[in-house]
C-alpha positions as CSV (number, residue, x, y, z in Angstrom):
1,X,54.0,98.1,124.6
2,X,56.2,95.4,123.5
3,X,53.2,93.2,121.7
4,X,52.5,96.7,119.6
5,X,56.0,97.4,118.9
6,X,56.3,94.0,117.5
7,X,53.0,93.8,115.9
8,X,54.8,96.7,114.0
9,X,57.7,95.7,112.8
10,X,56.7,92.3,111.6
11,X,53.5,92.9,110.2
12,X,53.9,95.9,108.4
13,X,51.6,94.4,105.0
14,X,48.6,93.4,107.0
15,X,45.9,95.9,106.6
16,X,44.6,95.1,110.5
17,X,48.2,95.3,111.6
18,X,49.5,98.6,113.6
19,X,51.4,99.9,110.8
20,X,48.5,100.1,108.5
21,X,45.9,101.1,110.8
22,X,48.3,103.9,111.9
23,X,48.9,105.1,108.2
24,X,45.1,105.2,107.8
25,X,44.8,107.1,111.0
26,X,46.8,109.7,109.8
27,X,45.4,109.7,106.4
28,X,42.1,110.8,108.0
29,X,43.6,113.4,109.9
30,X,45.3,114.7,107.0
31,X,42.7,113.9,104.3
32,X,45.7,112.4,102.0
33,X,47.8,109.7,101.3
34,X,50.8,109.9,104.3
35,X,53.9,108.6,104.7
36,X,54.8,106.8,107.9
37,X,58.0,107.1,109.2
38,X,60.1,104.6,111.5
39,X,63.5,105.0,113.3
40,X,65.7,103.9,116.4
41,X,64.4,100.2,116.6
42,X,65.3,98.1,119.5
43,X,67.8,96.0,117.3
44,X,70.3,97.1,115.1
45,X,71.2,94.6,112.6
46,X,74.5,94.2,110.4
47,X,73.8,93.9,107.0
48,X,75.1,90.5,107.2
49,X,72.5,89.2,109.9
50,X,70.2,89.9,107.5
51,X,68.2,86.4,106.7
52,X,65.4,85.2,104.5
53,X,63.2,85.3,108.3
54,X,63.4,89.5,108.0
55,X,61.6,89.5,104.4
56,X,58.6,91.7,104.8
57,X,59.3,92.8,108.1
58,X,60.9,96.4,109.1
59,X,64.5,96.2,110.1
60,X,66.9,98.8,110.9
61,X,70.8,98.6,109.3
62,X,74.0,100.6,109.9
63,X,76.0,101.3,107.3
64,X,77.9,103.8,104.9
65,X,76.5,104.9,101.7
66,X,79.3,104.1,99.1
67,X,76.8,105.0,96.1
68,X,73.6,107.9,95.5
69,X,71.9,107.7,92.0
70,X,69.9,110.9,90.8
71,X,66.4,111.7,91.9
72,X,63.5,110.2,89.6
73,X,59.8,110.4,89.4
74,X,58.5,107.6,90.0
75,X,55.1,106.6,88.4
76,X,52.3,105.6,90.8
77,X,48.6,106.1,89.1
78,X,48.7,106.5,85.9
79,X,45.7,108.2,84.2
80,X,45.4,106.7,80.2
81,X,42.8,108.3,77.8
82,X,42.3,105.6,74.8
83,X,42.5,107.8,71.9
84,X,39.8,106.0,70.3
85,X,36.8,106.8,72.0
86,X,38.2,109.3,74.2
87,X,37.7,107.2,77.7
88,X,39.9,107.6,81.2
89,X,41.8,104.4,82.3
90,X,43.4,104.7,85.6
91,X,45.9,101.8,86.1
92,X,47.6,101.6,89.7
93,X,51.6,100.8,89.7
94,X,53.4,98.2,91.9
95,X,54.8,100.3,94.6
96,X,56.7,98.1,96.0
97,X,58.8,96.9,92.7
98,X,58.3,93.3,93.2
99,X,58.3,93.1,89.7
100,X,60.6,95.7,88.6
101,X,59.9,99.4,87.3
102,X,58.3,98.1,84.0
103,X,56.0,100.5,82.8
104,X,52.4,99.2,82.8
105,X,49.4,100.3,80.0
106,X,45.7,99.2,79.5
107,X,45.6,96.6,77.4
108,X,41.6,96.9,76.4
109,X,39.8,99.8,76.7
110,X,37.2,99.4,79.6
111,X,34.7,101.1,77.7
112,X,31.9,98.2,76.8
113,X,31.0,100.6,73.3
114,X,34.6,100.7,72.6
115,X,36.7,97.7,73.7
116,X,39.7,98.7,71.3
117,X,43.0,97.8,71.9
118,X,44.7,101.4,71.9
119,X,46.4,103.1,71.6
120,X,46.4,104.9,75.0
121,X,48.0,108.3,75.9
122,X,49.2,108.8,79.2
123,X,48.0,111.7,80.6
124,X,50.6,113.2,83.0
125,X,49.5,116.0,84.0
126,X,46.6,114.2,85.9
127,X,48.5,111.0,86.7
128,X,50.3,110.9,90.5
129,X,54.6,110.7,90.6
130,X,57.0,109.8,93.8
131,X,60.3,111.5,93.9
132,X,62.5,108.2,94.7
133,X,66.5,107.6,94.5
134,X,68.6,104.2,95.2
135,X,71.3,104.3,97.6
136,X,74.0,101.5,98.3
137,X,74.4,100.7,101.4
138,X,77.9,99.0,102.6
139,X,79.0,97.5,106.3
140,X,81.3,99.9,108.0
141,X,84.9,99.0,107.7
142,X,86.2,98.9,111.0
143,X,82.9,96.7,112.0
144,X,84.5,93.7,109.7
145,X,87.4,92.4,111.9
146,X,88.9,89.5,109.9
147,X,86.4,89.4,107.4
148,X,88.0,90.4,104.0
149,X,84.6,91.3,101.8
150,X,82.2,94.0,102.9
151,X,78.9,93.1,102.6
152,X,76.5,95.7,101.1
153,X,72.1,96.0,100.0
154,X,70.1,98.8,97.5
155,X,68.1,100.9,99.2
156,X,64.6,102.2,97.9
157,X,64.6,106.2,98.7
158,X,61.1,107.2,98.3
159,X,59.5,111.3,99.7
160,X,60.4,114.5,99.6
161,X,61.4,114.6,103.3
162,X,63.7,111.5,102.8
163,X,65.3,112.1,99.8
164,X,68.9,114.0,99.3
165,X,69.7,113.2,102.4
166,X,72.1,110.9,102.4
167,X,75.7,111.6,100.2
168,X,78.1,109.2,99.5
169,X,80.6,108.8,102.8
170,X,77.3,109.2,104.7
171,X,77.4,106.8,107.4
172,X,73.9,105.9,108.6
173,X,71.0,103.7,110.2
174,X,68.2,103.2,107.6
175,X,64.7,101.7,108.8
176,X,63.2,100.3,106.5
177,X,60.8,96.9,105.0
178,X,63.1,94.2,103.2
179,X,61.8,93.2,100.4
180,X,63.2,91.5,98.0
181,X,63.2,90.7,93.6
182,X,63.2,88.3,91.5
183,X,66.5,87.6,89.4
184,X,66.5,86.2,85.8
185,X,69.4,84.4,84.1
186,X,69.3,85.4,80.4
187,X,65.5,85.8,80.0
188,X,64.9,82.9,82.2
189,X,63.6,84.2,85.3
190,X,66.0,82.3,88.6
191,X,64.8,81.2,91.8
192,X,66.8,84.1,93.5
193,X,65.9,87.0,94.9
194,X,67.7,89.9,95.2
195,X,67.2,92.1,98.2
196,X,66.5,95.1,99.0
197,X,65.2,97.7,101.4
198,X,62.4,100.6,101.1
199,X,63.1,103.1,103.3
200,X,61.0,104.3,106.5
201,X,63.2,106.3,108.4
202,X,66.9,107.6,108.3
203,X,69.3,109.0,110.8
204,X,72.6,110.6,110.0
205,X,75.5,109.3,112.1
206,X,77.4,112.7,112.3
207,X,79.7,112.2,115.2
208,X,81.1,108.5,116.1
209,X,78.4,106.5,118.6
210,X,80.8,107.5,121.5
211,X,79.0,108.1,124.6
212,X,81.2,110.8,126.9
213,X,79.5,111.0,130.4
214,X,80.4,113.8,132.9
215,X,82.7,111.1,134.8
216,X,84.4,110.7,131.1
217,X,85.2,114.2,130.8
218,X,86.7,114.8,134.5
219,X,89.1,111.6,133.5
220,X,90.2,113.1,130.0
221,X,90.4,116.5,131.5
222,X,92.6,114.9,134.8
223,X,94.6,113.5,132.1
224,X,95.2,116.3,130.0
225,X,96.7,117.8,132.9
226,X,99.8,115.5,133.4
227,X,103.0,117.2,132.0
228,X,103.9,113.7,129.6
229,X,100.3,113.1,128.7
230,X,101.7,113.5,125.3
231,X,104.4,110.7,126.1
232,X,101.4,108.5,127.6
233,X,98.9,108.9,124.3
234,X,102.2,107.7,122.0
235,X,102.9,104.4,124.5
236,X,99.2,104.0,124.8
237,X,98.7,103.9,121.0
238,X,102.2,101.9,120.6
239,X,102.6,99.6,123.4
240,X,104.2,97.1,121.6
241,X,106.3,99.0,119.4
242,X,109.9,99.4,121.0
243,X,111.8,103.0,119.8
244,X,110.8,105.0,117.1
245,X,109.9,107.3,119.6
246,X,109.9,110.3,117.1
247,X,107.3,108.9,114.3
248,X,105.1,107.8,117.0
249,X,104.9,110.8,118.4
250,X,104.3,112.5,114.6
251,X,101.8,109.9,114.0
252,X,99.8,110.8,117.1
253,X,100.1,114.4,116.3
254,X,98.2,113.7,112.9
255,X,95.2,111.3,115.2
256,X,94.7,115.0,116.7
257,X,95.3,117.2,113.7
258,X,95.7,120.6,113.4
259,X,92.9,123.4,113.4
260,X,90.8,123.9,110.2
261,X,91.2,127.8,108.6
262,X,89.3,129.7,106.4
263,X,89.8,132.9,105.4
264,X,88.1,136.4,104.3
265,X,88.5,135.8,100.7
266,X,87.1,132.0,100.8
267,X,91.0,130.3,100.6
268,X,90.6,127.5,103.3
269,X,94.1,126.2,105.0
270,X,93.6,122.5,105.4
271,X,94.0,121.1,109.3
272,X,95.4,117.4,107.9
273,X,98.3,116.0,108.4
274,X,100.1,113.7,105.8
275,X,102.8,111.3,107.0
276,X,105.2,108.9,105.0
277,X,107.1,105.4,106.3
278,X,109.5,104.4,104.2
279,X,111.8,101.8,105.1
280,X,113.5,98.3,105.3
281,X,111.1,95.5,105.4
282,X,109.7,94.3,108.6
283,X,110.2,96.9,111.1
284,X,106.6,97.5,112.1
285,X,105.1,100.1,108.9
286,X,102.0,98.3,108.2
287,X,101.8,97.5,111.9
288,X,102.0,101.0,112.9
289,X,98.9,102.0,110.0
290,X,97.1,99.2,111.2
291,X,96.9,100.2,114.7
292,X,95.5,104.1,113.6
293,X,93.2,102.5,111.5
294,X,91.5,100.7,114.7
295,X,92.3,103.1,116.8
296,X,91.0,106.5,114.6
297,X,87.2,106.6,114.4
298,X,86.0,106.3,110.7
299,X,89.7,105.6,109.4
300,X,90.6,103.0,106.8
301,X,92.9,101.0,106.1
302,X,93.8,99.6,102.6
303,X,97.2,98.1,101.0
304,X,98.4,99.8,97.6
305,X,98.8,96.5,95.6
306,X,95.5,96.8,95.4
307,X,94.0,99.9,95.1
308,X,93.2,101.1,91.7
309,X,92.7,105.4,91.2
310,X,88.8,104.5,91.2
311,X,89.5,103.0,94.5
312,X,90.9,105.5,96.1
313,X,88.7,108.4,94.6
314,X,85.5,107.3,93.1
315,X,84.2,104.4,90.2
316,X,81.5,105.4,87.7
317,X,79.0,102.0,88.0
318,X,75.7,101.3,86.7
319,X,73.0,101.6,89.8
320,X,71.3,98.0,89.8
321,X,67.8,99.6,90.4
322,X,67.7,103.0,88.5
323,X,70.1,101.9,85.4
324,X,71.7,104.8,85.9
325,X,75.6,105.9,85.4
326,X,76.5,106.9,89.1
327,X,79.5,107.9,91.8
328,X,80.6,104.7,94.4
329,X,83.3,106.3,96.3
330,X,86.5,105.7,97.2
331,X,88.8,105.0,100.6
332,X,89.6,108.7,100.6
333,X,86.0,110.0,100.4
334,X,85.0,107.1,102.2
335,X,87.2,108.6,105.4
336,X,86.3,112.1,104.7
337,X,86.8,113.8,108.1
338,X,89.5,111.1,109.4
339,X,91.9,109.1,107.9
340,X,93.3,107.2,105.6
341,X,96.2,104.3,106.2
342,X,97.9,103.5,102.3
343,X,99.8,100.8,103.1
344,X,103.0,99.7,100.4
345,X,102.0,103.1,98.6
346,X,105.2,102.6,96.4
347,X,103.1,99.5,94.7
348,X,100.1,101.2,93.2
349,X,100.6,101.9,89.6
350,X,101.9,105.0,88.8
351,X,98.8,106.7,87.1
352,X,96.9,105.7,90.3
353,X,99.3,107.7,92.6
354,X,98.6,110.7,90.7
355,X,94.6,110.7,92.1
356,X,96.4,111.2,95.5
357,X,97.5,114.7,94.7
358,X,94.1,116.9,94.6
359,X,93.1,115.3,97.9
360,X,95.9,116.1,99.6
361,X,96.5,119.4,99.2
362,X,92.8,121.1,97.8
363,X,90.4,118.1,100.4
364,X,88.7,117.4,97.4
365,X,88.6,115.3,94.3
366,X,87.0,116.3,91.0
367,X,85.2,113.7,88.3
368,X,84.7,114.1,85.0
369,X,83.8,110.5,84.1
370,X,80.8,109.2,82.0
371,X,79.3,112.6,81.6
372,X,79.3,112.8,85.3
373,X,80.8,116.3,86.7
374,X,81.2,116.4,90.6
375,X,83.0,117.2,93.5
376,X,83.4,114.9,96.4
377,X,84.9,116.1,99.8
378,X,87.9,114.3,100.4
379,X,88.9,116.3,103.9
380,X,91.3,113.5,104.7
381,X,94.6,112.8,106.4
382,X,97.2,110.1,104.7
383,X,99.2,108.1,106.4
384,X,101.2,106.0,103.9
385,X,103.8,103.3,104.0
386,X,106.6,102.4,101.5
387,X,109.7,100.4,100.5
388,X,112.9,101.7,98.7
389,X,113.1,100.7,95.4
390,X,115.4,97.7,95.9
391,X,113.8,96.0,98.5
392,X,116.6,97.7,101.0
393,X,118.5,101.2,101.5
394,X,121.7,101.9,100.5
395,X,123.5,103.9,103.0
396,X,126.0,105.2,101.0
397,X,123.4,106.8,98.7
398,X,120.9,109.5,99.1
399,X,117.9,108.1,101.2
400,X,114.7,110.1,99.7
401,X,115.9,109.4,96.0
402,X,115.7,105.7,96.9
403,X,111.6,105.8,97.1
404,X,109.9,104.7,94.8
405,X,107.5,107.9,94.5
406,X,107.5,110.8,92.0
407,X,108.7,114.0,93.7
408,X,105.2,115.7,92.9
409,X,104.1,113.5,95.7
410,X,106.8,113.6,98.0
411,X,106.3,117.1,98.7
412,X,103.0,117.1,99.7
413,X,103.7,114.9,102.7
414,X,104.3,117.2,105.8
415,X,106.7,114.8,106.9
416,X,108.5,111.7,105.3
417,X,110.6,108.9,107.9
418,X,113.2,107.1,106.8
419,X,113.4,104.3,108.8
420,X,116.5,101.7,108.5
421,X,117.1,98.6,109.9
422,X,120.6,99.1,111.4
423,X,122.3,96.3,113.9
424,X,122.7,97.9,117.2
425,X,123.5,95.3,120.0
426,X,121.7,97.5,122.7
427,X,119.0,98.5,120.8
428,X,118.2,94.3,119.2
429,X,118.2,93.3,123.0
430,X,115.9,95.3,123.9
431,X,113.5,95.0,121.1
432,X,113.9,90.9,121.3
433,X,113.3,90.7,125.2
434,X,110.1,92.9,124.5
435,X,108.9,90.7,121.3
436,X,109.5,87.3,123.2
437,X,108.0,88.8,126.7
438,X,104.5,89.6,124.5
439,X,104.8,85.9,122.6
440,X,105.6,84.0,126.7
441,X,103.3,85.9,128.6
442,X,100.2,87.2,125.8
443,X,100.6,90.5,127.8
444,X,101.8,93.6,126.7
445,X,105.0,94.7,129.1
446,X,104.8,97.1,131.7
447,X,106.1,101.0,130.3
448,X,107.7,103.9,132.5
449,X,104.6,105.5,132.1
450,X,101.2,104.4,132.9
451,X,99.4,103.7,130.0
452,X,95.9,105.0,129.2
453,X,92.7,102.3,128.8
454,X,92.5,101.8,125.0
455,X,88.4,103.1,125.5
456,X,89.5,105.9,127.8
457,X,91.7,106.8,125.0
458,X,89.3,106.9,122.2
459,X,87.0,108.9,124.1
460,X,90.0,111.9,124.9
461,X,90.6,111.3,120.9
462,X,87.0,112.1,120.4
463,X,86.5,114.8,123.3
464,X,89.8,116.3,121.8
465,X,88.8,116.7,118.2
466,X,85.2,118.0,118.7
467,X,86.1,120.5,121.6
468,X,89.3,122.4,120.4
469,X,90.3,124.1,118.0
470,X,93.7,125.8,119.4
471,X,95.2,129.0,117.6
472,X,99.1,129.9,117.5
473,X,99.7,131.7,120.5
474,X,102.2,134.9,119.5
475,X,105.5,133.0,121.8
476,X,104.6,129.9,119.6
477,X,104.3,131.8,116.6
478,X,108.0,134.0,117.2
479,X,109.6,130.5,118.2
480,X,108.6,128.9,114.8
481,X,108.9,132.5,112.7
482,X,113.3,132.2,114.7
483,X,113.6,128.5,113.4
484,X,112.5,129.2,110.0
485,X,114.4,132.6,109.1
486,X,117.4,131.2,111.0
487,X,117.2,128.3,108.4
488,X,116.6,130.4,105.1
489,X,119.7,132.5,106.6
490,X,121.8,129.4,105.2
491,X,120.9,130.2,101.4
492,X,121.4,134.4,101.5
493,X,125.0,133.1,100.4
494,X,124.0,129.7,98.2
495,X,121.1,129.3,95.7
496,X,119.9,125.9,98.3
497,X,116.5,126.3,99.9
498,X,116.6,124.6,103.3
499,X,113.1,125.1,104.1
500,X,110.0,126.4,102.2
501,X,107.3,127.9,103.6
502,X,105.3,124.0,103.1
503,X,107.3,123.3,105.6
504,X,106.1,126.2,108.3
505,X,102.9,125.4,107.6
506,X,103.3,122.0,108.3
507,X,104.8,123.1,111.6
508,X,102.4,125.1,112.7
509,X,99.7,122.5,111.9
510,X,101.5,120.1,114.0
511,X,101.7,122.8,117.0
512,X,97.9,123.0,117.0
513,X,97.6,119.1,116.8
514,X,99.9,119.1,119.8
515,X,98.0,122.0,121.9
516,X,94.7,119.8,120.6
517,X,96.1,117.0,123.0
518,X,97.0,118.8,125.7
519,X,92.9,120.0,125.6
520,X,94.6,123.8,125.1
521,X,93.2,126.4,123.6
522,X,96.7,127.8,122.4
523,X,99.6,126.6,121.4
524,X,102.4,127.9,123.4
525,X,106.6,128.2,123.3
526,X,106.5,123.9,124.5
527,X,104.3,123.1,121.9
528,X,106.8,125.1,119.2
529,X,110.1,123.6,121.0
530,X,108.7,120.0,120.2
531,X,107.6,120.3,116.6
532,X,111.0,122.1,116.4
533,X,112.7,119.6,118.0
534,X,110.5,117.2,115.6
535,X,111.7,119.4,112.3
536,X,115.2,119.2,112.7
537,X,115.5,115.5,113.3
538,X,113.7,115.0,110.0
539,X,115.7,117.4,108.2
540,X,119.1,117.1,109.2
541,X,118.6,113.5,109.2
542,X,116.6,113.3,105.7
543,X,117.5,116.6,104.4
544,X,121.1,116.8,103.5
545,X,122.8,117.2,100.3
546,X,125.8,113.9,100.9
547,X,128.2,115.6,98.6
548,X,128.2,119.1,99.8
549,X,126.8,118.4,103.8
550,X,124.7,121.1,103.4
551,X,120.9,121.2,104.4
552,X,118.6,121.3,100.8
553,X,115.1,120.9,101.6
554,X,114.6,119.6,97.5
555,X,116.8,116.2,98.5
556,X,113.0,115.8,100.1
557,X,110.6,117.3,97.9
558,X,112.7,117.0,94.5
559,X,115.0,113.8,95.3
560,X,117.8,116.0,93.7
561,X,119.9,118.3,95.9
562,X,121.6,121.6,93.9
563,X,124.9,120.1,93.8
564,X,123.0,117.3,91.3
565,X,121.2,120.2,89.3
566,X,124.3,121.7,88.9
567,X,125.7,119.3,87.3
568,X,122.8,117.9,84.7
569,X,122.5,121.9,83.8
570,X,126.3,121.1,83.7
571,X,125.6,118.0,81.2
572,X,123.3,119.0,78.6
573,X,125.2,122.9,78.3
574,X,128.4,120.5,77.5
575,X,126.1,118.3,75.0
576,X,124.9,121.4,73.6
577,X,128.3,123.1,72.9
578,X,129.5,119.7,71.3
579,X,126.6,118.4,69.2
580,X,126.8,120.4,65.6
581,X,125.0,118.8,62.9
582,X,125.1,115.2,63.6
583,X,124.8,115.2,67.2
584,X,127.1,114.7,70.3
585,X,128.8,111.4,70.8
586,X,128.6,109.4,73.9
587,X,131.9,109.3,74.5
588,X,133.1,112.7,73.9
589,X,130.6,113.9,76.4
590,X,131.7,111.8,79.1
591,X,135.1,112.9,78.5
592,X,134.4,116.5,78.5
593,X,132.5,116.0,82.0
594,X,135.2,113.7,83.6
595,X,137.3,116.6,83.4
596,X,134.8,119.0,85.0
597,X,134.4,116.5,87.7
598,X,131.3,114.6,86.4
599,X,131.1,111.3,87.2
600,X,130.7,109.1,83.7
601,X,127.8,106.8,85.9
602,X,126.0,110.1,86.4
603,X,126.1,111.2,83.0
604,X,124.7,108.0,81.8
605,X,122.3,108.4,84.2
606,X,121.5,112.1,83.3
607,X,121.6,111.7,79.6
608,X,118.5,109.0,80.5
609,X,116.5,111.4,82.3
610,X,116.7,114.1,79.8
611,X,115.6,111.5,77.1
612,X,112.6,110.7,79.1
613,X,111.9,114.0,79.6
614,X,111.9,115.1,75.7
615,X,115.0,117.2,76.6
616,X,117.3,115.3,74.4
617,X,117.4,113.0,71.3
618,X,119.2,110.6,69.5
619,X,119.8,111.2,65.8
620,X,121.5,107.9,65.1
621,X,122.7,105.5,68.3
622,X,124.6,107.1,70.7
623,X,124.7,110.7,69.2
624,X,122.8,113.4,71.1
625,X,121.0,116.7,70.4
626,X,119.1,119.2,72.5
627,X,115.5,120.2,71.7
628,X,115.0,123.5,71.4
């Protein structure tokens, strides 16, 4: 009945309404106060839409909770004994917090013999307490579009059957009445009113709102069956990015993921997949991490110039309603479960990067802030951009040294691109017939292979994700097992690693993101070939010691090949032999390594590091001695 229905949502205060007389319905039936609960309304509204009109009235929001204070009592009937003549006071609180949570007490005593002012004693044992906890409530990021600030709202948690629900990440739809308080400038009370909402009803959001009909899942699976589906998902993601064939396929392999693994003795073996751009300016980075980040249910997207650790972790605030020290989480909790897009990760400060390391490796981050001790899930995949330190690559240097990231983070990406901006006459023609065809016609070209619908392919994303989780198949698992020994054959004769085992896991992980898109259940020999195929274009392309030409997999997680270790052991063994009591001079160690075959830039450059590192010191200038 849509004269009930509406009766009920906007009337919910009048005591003939159909809220009320339903609460005292139920009260009879129950012989107690009840609770009424509300959910799935006809509308849902942004927390923007909300206006002045909805005050009063029951509304239901989306939203993700970005904040959860601690659970309180809160005071309802208060029973007060005046202590002079011994008399019961019961003194009914404002439930609804128009005016706060200020703590009310007789003033008088009501009895006529007494009438004394006090003083009262609350007696708690006989007085009535609501559990009750505030939750912040923010608009879901990829609902924005162009707009820059989020808008958020408190909400008033009040039950036992309500309450430590929600956690922060949460994303939800809260019914509720909006009310709203008073504000006071100084002690001045203002003419605005903050809102808020007091909570009816809430309903988890624990998949995406993707509907999948049967006719849905015979198109993914009829997809899933063409030999280059994998080809079509990377064009249908990418249609307007020409080449980079390689890190579009890597970046689709990390939409997928791999399969989550835990084993006997609790360790769990993460499923995500962390991926690094680096490269020359404007050749599509931030364009590529803003496409997964519309594309990739729940993912965000955020740029590093202005993401602080807080940020990207989680921000001790003061909660507006309780007064309490609590957690407002960060991008990476925020996208627990999907992703993250870092965009110009080389310009966060450097004591910010360093929050990124628990969450990529352990899926969680620890707090110890304010006397707050918690654990927040952070079960989230990265996908970061960055420059080179100088704006542009040198290509007669070392590639990987050349970002501007410590080596501590470098290695926990499964895989880092370099990509340059090289002229290639065939290669600029084709890229600047594509660019101007999109500009003259506002349509994306046609491709050699028939892209997917951009809907269609969220929903194969989504079927994908939820409905496989594929193993190694043994063929997979002896085609990866070859690769890697055959690599680590390389070093039986040289101290240089040319792969760790990070590196197999991170091959096997992208195996099971690649059976995940084929809808298999195992990853087979094709699925192995490709990451393979994948692995050694990144390694011998990124991994390669310039002055010997041999493959060192620390060029990618150190920045410094053997051949450079070598030589700063080299250094500071000649600064040790040479420094006696006053300390070895600049240019005697220079010498000394010139005619080992040590550069005199390097040395500079060496003698710097080890000063930074507490390695080396300088007695009086340009005199050095080793710390022992």
């Amino acid at each position: 009945d849509i004269e009930l229905y509406e009766d009920l949502i906007n009337n919910p205060d009048n005591k003939e309404g159909v809220f009320q007389t339903l609460k005292n319905i139920l009260k009879e039936i129950a012989g107690e106060e009840v609770s009424l609960r509300v959910r799935d309304l006809i509308e849902v509204k942004k927390i923007r839409e909300l206006t002045a009109e909805d005050r009063n009235k029951i509304v239901e929001i989306r939203g993700i909770a970005i904040r959860v204070s601690e659970i309180k009592n809160l005071l309802l009937r208060g029973v007060f004994r005046c202590e002079k003549c011994g008399h019961i006071t019961i003194i009914h609180e404002d439930k609804n917090r128009e005016k706060g949570l200020k703590f009310s007490k007789p003033v008088i005593c009501e009895n006529p013999a007494c009438g004394g002012k006090g003083p009262f004693t609350l007696l708690e044992d006989e007085s009535e307490f609501l559990d009750w906890q505030s939750v912040k409530i923010q608009e879901i990021p990829e609902e924005l579009g162009n707009r820059v600030n989020p808008r958020s709202i408190d909400v008033i948690i009040e039950g036992r059957d309500l309450i430590d629900i929600i956690k922060s990440g949460d994303r939800v739809h809260i019914t509720g009445i909006l009310r709203h308080r008073q504000e006071k400038i100084g002690p001045s009370l203002s003419r605005s009113y903050k809102r808020y909402l007091v909570c009816l009803g809430i309903k988890k959001q624990e998949e995406e709102d993707i509907e999948i009909t049967e006719r849905d899942i015979k198109k993914i699976k009829e997809l899933s069956r063409d030999p280059f589906i994998v080809e079509r998902i990377s064009d249908s993601v990418f249609p307007f990015i020409k080449g980079y064939e390689d890190i579009k396929k890597a970046v689709c392999f990390q939409m997928f993921g791999g399969t989550p693994i835990e084993l006997e003795d609790g360790t769990v073996l993460r499923e995500n997949i962390h991926i690094l751009l680096a490269g020359d300016p404007a050749i599509a980075k931030t364009r590529i991490l803003q496409t997964i980040a519309k594309t990739v249910p729940r993912a965000i997207y955020s740029s590093g110039k202005g993401i602080s650790a807080a940020g990207l972790t989680a921000a001790v605030v003061k909660d507006d309603l309780s007064g309490d020290w609590v957690l407002e989480a960060g991008i990476l909790v925020l996208a627990n479960g999907s992703l993250a897009c870092i965009d110009e990760i080389d310009k966060m400060r450097k004591e910010d990067r360093s929050a990124l390391h628990e969450a990529m490796e352990s899926m969680k981050i620890s707090i110890a802030k304010a006397g707050i001790i918690s654990t927040l899930p952070a079960n989230t995949s990265i996908l970061a951009s960055g420059n080179p330190q100088y704006g542009r690559f040198d290509r007669n240097k070392p590639l990987i040294p050349q970002i501007d990231l410590p080596p501590s983070l470098l290695s926990r990406f499964d895989l880092v691109f370099v990509i340059l901006d090289e002229p290639n006459k065939q290669k600029d023609r084709t890229i600047a017939e594509h660019l101007l065809k999109i500009r003259g016609t506002h349509q994306i070209p046609s491709s050699e292979t028939t892209r997917i619908d951009r809907e269609l392919l969220k929903k194969y994303i989504y079927y994908a994700k939820r409905n496989y989780l594929p193993t190694l198949s043994n063929k997979a698992q002896k085609k990866l097992s070859e690769f890697y020994t055959s690599l680590r054959k390389l070093s039986y004769n040289d101290s240089t690693i040319p792969i760790t085992p990070r590196q197999l896991e991170a091959m096997g992980r992208l195996c099971e993101a690649r059976a995940k898109m084929r809808l298999k259940k195992e990853a087979d020999e094709k699925d192995a070939e490709d990451v393979i195929s994948l692995f050694k274009s990144y390694l011998y392309r990124f991994g390669i010691d310039i002055e010997t030409g041999k493959l060192d997999i620390d060029v990618i997680m150190t920045g410094k090949p053997k051949s450079q270790r070598d030589k700063m052991i080299r250094v500071i063994d000649i600064i040790s032999e040479l420094e006696g009591d006053n300390g070895a001079s600049l240019s005697r160690v220079i010498e000394e390594c010139e005619n080992v075959g040590i550069d005199k830039n390097f040395v500079k450059r060496a003698i710097e590091e080890f000063k930074q590192r507490g390695d080396l010191y300088e007695p009086t200038p340009n005199k050095f001695k080793v710390l022992r």
